[in-house]
N, C-alpha and C positions, 0 to 999 in steps of 0.2 A: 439283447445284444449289448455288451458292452464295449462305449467310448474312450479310448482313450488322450489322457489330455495332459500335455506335456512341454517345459518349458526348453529350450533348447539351443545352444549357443550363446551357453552365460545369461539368457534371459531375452535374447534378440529377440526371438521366434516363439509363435505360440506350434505345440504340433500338433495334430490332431487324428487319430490312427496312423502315427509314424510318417504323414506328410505334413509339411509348412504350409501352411494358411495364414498367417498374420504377423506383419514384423514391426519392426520398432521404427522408428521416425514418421508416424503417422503426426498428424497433425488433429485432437481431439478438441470439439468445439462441447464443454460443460458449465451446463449453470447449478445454482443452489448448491456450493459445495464450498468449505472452509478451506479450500487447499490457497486460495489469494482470494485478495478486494477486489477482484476484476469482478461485472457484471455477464459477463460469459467471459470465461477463462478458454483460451487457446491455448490450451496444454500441450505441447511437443514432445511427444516420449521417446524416453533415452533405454528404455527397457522396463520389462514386466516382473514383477516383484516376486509375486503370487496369482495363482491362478484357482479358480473354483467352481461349482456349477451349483446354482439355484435353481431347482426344477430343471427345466429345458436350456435354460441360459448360460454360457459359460461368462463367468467375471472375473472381474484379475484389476490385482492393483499396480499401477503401475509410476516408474520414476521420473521426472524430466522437468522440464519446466515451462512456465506462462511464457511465452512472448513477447505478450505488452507488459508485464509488468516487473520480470524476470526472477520471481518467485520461484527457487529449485523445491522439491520435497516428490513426495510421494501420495499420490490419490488416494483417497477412499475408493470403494469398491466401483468396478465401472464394468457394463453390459459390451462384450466384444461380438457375441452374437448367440446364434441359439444350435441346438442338435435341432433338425428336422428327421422326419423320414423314417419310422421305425425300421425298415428291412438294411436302409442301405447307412444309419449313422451320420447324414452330413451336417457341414459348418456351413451354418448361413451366418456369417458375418451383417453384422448392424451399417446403414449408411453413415459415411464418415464425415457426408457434409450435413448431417445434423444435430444438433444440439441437443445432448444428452443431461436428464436432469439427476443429480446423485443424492439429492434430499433423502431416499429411501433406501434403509437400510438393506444388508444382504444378509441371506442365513449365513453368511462364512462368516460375519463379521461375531467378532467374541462380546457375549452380554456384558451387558453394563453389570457395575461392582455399585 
């Protein structure tokens, strides 16, 4: 069966079989990643860029900025959550007070030159 996954309302919304599951103003707690000098960056996203699925994962990069240190740009790839459930398709969404590490690349990400 297939998911579908879909950005929506200029980039607020992730959608996922034509309902909203994840919006933008979340507040993402990421370590290991070049986006600022922060030690965990508390990236506040102002919208999702691109979206993709790695295996079971859906990822997606997204816009906004650190808090502490107020570095705007745009992520590298980040884990929003996963398809579970072969019959029924669902979004299980990742916890958001955890601290996600971006050191590892994604297949979306385009090879190195």
């Amino acid at each position: 069966m297939t998911t579908s996954l879909r950005l929506v309302d200029r980039g607020a919304w992730l959608s996922v079989n034509g309902t909203r599951k994840l919006g933008v103003s979340n507040l993402w707690r990421v370590t290991e990643t070049e986006f600022c000098s922060c030690d965990v960056t508390d990236f506040l996203a102002e919208g999702f860029t691109e979206i993709g699925v790695d295996a079971a994962s859906v990822q997606a990069r997204l816009s906004g900025r650190c808090i502490q240190c107020g570095t705007e740009g745009t992520t590298e790839w980040m884990t929003l959550g996963r398809i579970v459930e072969r019959d029924e398709r669902a979004f299980l969404p990742v916890d958001n007070d955890a601290v996600q590490a971006l050191s590892q690349r994604s297949s979306n990400d385009e090879p190195d030159d």
